[in-house]
PDB file of N, CA, C and O in Angstrom:
ATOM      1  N   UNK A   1      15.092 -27.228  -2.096  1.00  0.00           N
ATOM      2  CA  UNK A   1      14.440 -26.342  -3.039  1.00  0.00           C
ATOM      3  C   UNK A   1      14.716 -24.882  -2.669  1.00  0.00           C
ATOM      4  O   UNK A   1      14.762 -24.026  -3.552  1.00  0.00           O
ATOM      5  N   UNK A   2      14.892 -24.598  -1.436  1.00  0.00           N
ATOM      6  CA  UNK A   2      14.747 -23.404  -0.885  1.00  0.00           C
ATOM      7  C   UNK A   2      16.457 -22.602  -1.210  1.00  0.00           C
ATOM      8  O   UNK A   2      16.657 -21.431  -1.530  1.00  0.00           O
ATOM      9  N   UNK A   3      17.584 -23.806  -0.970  1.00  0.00           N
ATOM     10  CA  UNK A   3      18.816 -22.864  -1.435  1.00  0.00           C
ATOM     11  C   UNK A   3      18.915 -23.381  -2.999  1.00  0.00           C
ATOM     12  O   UNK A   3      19.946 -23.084  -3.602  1.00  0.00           O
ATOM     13  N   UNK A   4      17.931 -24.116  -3.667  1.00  0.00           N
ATOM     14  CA  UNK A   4      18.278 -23.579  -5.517  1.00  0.00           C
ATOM     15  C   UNK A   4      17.939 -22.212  -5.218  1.00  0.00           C
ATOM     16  O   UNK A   4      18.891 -21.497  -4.907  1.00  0.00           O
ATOM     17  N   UNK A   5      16.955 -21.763  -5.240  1.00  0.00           N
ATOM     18  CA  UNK A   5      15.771 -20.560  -5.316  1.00  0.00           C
ATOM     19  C   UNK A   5      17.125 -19.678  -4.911  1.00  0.00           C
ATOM     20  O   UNK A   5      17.759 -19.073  -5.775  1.00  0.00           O
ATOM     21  N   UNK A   6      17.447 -19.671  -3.697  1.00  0.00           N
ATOM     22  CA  UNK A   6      18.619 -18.790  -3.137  1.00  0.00           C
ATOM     23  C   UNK A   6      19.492 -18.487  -4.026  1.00  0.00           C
ATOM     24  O   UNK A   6      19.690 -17.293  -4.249  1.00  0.00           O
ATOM     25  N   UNK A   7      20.225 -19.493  -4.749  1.00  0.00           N
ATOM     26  CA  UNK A   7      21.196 -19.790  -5.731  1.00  0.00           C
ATOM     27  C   UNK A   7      21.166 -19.361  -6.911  1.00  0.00           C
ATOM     28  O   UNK A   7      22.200 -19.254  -7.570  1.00  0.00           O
ATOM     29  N   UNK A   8      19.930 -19.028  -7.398  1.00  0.00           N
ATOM     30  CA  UNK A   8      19.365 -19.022  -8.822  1.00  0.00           C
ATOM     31  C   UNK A   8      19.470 -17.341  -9.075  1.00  0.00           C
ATOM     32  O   UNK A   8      18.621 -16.664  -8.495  1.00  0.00           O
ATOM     33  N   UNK A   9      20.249 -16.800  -9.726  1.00  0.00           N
ATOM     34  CA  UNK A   9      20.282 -15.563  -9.617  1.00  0.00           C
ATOM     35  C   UNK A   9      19.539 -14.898 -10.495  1.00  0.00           C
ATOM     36  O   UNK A   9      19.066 -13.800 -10.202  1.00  0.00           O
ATOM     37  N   UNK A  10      19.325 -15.523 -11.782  1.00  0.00           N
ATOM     38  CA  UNK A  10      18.094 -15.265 -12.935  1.00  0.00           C
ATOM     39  C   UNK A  10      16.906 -15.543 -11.664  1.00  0.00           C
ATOM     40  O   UNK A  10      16.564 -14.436 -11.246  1.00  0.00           O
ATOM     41  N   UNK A  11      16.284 -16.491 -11.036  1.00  0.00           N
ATOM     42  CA  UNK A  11      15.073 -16.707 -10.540  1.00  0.00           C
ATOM     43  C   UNK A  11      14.987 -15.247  -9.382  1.00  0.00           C
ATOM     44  O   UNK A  11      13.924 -14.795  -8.955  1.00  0.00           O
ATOM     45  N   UNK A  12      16.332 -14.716  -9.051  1.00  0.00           N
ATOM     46  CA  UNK A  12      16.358 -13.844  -7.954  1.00  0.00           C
ATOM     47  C   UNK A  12      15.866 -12.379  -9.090  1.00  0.00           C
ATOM     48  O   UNK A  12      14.818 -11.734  -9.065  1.00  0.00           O
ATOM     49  N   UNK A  13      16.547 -12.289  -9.608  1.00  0.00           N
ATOM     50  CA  UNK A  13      16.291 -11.078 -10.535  1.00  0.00           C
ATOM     51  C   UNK A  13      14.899 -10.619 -10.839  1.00  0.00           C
ATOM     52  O   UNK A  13      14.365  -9.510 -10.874  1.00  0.00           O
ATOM     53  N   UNK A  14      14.285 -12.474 -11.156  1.00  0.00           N
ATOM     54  CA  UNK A  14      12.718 -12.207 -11.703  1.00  0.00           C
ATOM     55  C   UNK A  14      11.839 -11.722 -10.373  1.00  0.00           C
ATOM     56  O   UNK A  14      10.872 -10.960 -10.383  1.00  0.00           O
ATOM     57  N   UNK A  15      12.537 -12.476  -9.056  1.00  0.00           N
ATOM     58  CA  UNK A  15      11.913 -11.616  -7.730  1.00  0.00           C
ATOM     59  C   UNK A  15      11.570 -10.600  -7.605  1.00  0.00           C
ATOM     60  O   UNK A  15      10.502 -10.100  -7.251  1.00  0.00           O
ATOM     61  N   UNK A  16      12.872 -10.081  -8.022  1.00  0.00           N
ATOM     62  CA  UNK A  16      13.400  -8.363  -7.611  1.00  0.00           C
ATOM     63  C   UNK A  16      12.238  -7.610  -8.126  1.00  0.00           C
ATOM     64  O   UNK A  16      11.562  -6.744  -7.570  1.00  0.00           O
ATOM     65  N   UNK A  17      12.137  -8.200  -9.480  1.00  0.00           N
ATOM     66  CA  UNK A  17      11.669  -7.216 -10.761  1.00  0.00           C
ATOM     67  C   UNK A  17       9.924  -7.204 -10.300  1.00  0.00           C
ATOM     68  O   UNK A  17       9.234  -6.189 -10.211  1.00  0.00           O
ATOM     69  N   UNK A  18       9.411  -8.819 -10.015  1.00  0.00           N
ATOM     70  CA  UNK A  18       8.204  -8.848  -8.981  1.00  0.00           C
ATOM     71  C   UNK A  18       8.192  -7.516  -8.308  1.00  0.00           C
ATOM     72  O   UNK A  18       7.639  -6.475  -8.662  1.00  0.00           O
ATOM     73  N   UNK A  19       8.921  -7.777  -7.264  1.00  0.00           N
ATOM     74  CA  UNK A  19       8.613  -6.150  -6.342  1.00  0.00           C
ATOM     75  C   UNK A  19       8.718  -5.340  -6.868  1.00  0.00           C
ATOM     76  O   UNK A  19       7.566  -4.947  -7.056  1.00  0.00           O
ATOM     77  N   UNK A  20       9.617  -4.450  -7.489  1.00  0.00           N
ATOM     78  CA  UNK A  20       9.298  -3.780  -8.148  1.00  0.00           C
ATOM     79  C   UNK A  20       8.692  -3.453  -8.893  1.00  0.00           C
ATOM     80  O   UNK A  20       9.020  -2.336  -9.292  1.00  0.00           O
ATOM     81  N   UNK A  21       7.799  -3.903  -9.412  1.00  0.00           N
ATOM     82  CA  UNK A  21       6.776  -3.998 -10.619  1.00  0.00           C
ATOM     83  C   UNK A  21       5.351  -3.316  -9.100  1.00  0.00           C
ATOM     84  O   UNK A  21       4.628  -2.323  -9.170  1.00  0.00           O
ATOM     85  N   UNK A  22       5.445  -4.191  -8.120  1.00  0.00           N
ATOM     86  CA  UNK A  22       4.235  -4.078  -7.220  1.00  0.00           C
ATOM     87  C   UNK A  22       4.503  -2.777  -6.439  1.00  0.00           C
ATOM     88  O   UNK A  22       3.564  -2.396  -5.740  1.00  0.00           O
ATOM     89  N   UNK A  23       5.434  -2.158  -6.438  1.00  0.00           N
ATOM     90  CA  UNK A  23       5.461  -1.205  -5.789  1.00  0.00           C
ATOM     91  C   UNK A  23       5.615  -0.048  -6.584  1.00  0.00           C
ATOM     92  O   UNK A  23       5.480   1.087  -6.125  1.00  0.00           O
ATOM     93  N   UNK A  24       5.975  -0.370  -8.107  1.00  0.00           N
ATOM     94  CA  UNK A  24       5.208   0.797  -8.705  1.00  0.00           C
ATOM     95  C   UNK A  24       3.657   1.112  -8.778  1.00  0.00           C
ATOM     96  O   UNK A  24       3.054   2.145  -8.488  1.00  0.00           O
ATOM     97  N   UNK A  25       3.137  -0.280  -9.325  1.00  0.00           N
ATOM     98  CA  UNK A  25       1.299  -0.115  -9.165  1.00  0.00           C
ATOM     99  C   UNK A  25       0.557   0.410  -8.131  1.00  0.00           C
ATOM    100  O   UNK A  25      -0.503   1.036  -8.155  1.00  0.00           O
ATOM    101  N   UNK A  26       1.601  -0.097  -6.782  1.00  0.00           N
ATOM    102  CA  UNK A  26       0.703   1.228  -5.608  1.00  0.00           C
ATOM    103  C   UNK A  26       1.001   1.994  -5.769  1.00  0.00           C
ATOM    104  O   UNK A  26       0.231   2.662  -5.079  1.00  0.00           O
ATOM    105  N   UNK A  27       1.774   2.811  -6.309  1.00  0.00           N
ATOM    106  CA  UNK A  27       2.306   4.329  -6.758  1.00  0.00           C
ATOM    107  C   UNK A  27       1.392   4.647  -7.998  1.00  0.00           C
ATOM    108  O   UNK A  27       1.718   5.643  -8.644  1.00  0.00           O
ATOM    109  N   UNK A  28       0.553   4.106  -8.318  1.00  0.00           N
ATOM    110  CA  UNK A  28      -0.045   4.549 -10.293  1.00  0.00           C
ATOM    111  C   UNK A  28      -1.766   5.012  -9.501  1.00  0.00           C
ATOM    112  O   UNK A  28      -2.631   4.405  -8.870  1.00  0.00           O
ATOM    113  N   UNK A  29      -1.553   6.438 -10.008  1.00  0.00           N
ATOM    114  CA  UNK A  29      -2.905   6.852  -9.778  1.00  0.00           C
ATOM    115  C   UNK A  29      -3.913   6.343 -10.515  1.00  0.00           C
ATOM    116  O   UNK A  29      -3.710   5.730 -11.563  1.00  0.00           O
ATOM    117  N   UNK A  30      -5.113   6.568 -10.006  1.00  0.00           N
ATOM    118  CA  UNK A  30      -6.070   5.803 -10.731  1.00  0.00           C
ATOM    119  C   UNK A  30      -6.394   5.482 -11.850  1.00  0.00           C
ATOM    120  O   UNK A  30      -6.932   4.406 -12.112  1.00  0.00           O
ATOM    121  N   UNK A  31      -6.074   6.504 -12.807  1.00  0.00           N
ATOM    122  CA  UNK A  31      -6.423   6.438 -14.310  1.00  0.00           C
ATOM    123  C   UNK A  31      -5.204   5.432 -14.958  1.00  0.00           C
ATOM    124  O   UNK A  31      -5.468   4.607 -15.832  1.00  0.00           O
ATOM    125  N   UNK A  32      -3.632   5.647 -14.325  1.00  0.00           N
ATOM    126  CA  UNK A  32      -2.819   5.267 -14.782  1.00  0.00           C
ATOM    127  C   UNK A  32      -3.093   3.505 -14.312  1.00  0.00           C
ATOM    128  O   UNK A  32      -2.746   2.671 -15.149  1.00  0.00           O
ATOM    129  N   UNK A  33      -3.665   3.038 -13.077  1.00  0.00           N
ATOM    130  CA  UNK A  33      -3.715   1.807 -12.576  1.00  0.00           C
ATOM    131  C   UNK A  33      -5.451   1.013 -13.626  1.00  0.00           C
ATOM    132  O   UNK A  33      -5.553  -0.214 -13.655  1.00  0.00           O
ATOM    133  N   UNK A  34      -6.106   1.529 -14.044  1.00  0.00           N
ATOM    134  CA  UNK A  34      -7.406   1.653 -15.074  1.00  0.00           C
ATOM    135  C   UNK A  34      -6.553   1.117 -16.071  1.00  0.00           C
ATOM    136  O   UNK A  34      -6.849  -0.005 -16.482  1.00  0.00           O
ATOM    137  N   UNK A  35      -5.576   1.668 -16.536  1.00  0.00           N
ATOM    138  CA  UNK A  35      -4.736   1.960 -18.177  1.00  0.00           C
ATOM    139  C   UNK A  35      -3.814   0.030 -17.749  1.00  0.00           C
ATOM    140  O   UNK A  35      -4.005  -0.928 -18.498  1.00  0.00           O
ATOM    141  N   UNK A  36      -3.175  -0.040 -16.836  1.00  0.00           N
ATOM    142  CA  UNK A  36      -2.235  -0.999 -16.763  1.00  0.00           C
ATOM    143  C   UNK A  36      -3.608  -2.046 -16.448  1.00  0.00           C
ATOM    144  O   UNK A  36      -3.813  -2.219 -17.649  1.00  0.00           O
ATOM    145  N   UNK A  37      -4.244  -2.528 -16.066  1.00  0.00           N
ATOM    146  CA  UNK A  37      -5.322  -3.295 -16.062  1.00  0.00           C
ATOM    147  C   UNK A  37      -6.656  -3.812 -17.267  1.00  0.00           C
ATOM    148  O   UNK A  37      -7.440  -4.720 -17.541  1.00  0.00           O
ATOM    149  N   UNK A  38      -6.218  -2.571 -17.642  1.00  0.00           N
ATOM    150  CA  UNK A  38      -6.723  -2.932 -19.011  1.00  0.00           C
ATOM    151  C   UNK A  38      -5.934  -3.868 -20.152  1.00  0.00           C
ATOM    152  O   UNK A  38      -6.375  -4.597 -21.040  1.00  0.00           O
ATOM    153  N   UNK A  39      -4.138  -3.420 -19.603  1.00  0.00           N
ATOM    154  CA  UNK A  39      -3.227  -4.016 -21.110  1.00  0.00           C
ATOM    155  C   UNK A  39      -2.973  -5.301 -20.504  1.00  0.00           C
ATOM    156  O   UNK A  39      -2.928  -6.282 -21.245  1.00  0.00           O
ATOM    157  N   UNK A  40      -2.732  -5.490 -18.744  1.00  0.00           N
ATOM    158  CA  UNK A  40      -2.081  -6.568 -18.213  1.00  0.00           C
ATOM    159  C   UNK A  40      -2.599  -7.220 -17.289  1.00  0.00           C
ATOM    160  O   UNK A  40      -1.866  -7.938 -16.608  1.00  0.00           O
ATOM    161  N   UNK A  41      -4.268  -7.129 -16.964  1.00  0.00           N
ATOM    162  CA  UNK A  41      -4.703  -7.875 -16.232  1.00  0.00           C
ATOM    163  C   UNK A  41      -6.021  -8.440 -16.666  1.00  0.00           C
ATOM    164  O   UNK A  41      -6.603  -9.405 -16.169  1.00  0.00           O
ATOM    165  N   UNK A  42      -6.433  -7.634 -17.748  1.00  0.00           N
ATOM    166  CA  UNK A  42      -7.391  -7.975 -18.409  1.00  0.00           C
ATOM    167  C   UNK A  42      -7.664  -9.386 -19.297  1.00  0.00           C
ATOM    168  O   UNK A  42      -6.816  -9.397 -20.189  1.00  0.00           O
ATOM    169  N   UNK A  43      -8.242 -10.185 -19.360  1.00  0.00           N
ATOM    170  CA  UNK A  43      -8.182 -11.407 -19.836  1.00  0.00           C
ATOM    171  C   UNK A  43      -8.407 -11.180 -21.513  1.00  0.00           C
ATOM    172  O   UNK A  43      -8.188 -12.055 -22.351  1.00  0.00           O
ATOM    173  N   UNK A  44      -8.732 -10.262 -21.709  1.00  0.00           N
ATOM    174  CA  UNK A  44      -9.071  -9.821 -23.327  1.00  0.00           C
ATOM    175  C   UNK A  44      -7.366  -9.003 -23.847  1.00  0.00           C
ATOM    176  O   UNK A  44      -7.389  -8.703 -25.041  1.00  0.00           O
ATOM    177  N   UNK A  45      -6.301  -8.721 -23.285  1.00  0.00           N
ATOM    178  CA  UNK A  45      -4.945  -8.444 -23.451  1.00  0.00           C
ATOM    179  C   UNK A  45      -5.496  -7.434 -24.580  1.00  0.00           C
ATOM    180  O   UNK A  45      -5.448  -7.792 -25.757  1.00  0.00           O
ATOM    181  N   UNK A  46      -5.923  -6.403 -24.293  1.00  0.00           N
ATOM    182  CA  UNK A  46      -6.145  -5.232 -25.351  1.00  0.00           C
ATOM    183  C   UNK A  46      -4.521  -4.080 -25.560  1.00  0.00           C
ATOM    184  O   UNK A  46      -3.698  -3.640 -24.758  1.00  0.00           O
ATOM    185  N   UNK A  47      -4.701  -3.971 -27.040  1.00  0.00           N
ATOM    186  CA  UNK A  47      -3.249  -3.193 -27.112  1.00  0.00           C
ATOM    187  C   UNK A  47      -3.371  -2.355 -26.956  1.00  0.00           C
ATOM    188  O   UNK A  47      -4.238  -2.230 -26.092  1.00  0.00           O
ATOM    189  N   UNK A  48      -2.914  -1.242 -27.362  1.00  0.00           N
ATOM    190  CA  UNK A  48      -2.688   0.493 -26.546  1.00  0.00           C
ATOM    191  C   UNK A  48      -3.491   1.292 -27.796  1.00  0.00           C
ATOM    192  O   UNK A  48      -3.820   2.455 -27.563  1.00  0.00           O
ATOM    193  N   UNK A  49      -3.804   0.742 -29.053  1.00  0.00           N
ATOM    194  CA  UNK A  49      -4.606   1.352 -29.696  1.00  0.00           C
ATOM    195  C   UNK A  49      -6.164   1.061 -29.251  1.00  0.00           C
ATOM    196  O   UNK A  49      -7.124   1.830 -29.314  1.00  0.00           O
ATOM    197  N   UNK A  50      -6.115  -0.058 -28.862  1.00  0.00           N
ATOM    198  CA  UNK A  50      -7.893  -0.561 -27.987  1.00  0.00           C
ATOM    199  C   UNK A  50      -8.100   0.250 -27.010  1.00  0.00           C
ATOM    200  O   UNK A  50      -9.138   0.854 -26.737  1.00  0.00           O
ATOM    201  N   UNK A  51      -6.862   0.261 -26.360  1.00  0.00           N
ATOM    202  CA  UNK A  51      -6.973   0.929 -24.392  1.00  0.00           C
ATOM    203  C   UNK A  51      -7.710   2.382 -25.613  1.00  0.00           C
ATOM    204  O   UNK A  51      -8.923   2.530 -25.766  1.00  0.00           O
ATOM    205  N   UNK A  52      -6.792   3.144 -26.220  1.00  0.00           N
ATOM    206  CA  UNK A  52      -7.050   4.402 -26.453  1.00  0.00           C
ATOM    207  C   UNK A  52      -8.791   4.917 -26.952  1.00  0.00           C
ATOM    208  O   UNK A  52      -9.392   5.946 -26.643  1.00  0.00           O
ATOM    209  N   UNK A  53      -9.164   3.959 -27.664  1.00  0.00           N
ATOM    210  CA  UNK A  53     -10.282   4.105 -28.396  1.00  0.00           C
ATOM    211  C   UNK A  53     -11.151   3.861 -26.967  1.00  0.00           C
ATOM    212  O   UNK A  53     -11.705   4.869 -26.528  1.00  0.00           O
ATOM    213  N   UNK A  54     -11.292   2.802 -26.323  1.00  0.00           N
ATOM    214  CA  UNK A  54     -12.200   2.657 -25.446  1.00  0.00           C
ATOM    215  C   UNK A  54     -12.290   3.977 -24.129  1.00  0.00           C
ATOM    216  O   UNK A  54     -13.261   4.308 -23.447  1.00  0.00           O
ATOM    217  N   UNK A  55     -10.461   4.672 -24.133  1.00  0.00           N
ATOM    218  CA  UNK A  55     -11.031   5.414 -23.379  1.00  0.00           C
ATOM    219  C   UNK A  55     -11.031   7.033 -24.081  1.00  0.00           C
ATOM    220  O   UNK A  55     -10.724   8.065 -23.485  1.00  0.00           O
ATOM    221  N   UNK A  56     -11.366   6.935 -25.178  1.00  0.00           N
ATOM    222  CA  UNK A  56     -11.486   8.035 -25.953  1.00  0.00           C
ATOM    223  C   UNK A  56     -10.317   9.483 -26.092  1.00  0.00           C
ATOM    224  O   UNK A  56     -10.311  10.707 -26.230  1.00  0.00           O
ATOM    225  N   UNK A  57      -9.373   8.249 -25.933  1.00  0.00           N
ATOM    226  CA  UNK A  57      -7.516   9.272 -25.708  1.00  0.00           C
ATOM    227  C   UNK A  57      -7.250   8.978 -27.381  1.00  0.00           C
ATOM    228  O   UNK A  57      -7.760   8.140 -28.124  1.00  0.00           O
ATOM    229  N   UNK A  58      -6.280   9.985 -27.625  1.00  0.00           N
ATOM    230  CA  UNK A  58      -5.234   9.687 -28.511  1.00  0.00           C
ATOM    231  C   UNK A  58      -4.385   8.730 -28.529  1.00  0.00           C
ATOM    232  O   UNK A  58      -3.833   8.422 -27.473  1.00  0.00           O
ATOM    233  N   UNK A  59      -4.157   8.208 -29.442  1.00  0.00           N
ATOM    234  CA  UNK A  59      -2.704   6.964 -28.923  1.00  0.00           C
ATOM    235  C   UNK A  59      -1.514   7.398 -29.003  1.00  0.00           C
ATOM    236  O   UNK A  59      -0.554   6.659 -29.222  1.00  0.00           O
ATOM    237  N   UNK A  60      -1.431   8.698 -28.829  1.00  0.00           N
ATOM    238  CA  UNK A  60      -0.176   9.237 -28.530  1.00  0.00           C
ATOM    239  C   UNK A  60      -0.402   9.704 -26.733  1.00  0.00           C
ATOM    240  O   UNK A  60       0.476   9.812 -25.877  1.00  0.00           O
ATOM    241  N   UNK A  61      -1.572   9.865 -26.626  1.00  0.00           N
ATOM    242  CA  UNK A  61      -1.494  10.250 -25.190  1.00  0.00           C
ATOM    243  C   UNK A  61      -1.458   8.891 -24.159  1.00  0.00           C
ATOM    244  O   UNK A  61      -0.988   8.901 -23.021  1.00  0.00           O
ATOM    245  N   UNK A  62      -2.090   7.686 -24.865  1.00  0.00           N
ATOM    246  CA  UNK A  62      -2.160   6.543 -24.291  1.00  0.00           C
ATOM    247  C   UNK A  62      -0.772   6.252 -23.708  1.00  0.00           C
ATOM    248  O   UNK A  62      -0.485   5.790 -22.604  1.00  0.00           O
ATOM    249  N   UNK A  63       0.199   6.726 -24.952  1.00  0.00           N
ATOM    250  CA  UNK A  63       1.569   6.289 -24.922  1.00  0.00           C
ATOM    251  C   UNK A  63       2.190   7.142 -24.502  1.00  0.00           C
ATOM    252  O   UNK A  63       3.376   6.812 -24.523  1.00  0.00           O
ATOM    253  N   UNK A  64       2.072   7.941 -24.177  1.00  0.00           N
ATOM    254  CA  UNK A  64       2.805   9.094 -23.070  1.00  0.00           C
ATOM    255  C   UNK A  64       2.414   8.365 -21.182  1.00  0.00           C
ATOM    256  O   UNK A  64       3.193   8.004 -20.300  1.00  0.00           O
ATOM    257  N   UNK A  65       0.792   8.419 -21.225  1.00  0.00           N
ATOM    258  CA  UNK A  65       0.746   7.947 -20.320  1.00  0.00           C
ATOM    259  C   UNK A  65       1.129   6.266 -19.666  1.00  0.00           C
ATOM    260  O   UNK A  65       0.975   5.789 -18.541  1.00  0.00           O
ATOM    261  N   UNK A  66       1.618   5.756 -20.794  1.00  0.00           N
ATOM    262  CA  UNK A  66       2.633   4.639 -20.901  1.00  0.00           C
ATOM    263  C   UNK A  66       3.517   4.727 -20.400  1.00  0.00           C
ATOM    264  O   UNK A  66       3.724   3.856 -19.554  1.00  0.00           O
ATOM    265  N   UNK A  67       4.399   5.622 -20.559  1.00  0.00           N
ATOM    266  CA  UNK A  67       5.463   6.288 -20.561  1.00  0.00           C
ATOM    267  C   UNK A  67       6.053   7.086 -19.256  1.00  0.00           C
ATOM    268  O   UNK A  67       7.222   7.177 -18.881  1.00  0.00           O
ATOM    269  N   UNK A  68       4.926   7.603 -18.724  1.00  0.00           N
ATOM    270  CA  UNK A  68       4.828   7.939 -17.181  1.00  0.00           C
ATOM    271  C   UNK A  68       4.755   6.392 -16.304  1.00  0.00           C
ATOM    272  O   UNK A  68       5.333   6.363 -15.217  1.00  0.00           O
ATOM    273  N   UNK A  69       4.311   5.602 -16.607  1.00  0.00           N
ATOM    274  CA  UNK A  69       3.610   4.083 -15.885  1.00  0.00           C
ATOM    275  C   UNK A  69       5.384   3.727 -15.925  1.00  0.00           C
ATOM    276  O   UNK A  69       6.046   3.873 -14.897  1.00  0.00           O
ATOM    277  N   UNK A  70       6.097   3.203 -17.371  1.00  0.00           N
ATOM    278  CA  UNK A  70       7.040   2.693 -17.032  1.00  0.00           C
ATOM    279  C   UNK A  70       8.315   3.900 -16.206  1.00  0.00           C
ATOM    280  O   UNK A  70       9.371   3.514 -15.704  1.00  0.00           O
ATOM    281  N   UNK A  71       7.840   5.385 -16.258  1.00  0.00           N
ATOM    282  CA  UNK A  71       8.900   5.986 -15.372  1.00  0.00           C
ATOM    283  C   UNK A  71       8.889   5.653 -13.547  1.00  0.00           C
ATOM    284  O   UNK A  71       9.834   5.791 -12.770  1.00  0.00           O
ATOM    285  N   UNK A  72       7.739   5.271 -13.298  1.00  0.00           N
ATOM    286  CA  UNK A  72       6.983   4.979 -11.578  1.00  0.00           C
ATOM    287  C   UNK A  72       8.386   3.569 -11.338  1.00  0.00           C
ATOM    288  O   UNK A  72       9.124   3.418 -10.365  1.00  0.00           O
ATOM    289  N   UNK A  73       8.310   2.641 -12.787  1.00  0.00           N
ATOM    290  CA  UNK A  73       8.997   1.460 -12.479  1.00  0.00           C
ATOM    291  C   UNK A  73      10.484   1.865 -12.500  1.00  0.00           C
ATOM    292  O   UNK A  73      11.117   1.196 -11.684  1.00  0.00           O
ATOM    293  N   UNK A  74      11.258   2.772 -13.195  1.00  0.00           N
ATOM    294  CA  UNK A  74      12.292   3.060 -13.339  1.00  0.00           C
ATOM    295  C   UNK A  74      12.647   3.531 -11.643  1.00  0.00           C
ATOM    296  O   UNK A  74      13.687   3.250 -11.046  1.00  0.00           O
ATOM    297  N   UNK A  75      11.930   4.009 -11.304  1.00  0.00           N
ATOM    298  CA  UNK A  75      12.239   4.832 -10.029  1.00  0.00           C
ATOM    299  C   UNK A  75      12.499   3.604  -8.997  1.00  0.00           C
ATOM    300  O   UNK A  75      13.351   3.427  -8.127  1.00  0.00           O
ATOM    301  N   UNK A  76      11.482   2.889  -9.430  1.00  0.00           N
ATOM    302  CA  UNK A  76      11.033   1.805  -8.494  1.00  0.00           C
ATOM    303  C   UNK A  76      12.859   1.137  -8.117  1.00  0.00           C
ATOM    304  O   UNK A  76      13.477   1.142  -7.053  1.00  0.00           O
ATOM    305  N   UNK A  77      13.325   0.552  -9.703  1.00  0.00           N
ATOM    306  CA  UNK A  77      14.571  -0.218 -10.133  1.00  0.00           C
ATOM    307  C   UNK A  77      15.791   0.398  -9.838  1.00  0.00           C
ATOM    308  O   UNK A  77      16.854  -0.101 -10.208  1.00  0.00           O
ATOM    309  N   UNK A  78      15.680   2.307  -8.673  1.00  0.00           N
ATOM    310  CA  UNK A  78      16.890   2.914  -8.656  1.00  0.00           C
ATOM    311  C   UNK A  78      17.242   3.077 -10.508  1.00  0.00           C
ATOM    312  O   UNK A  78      18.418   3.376 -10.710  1.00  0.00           O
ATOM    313  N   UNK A  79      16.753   2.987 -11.241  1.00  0.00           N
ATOM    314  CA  UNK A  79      17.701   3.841 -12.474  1.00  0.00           C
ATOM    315  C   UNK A  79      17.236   5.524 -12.976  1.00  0.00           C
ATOM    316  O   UNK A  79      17.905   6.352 -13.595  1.00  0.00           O
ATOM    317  N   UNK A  80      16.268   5.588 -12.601  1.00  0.00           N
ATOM    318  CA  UNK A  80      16.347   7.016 -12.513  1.00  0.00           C
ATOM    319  C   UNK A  80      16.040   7.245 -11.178  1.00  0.00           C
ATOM    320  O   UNK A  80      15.742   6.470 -10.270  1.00  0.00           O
ATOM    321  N   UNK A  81      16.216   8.901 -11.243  1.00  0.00           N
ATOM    322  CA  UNK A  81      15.235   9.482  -9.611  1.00  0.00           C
ATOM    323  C   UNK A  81      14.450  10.121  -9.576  1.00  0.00           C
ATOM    324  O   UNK A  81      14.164  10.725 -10.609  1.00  0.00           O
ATOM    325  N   UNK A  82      13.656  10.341  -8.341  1.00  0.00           N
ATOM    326  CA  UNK A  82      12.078  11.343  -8.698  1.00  0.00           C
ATOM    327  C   UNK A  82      11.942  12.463  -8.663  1.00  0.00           C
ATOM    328  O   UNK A  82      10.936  13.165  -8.557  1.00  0.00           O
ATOM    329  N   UNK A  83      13.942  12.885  -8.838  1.00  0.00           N
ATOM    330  CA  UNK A  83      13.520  14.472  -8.714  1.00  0.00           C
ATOM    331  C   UNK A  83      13.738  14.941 -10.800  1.00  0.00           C
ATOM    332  O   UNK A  83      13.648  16.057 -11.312  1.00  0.00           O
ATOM    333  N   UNK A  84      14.006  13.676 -11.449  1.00  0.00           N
ATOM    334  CA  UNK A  84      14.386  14.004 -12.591  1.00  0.00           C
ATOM    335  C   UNK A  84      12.948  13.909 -13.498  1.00  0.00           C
ATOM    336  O   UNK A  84      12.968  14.155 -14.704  1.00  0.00           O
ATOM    337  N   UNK A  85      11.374  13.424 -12.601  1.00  0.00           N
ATOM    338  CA  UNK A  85      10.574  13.440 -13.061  1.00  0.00           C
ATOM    339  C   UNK A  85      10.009  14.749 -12.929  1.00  0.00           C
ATOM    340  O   UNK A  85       9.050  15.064 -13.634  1.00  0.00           O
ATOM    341  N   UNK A  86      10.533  15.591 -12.048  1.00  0.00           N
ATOM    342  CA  UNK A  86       9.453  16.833 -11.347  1.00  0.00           C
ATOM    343  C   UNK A  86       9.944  17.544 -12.235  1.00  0.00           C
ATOM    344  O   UNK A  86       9.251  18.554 -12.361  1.00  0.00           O
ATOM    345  N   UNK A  87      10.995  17.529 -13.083  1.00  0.00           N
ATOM    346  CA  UNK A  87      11.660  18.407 -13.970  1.00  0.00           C
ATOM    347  C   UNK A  87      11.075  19.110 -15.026  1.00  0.00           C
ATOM    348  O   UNK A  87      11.763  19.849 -15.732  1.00  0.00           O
TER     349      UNK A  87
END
């Protein structure tokens, strides 16, 4: 079982993407780690117009701050870098 897993380069990818995914969330300040817990850990799967109303944002700001959440992961994946966020 242990060299499929090895072998499996789709199953390796979904690894990768695991860590990376977890090492952006320790990087997501609080409000932003509030916001991803609400869409993806929450058992009620609320969409980004719910997140917004409940936390009394715009859903354009919801989605900006979306938008920052998936840049933490980009960084995470090497496709961008963090000096192109300070910009």
């Amino acid at each position: 079982m242990a060299i499929k897993k090895d072998e499996d380069k789709e199953l390796q990818r979904l690894f990768n993407l695991k860590d990376d995914c977890e090492r952006a969330i320790d990087n997501m300040s609080d409000e932003q780690l509030m916001i991803y817990n609400m869409r993806f850990v929450n058992s009620d799967y609320l969409g980004w117009y719910e997140i917004a109303d409940r936390l009394h944002y715009s859903v354009r700001t919801i989605y900006n701050k979306r938008y920052k959440m998936l840049e933490l992961l980009a960084i995470e994946k090497g496709l961008i870098s963090p000096e192109i966020i300070d910009k």
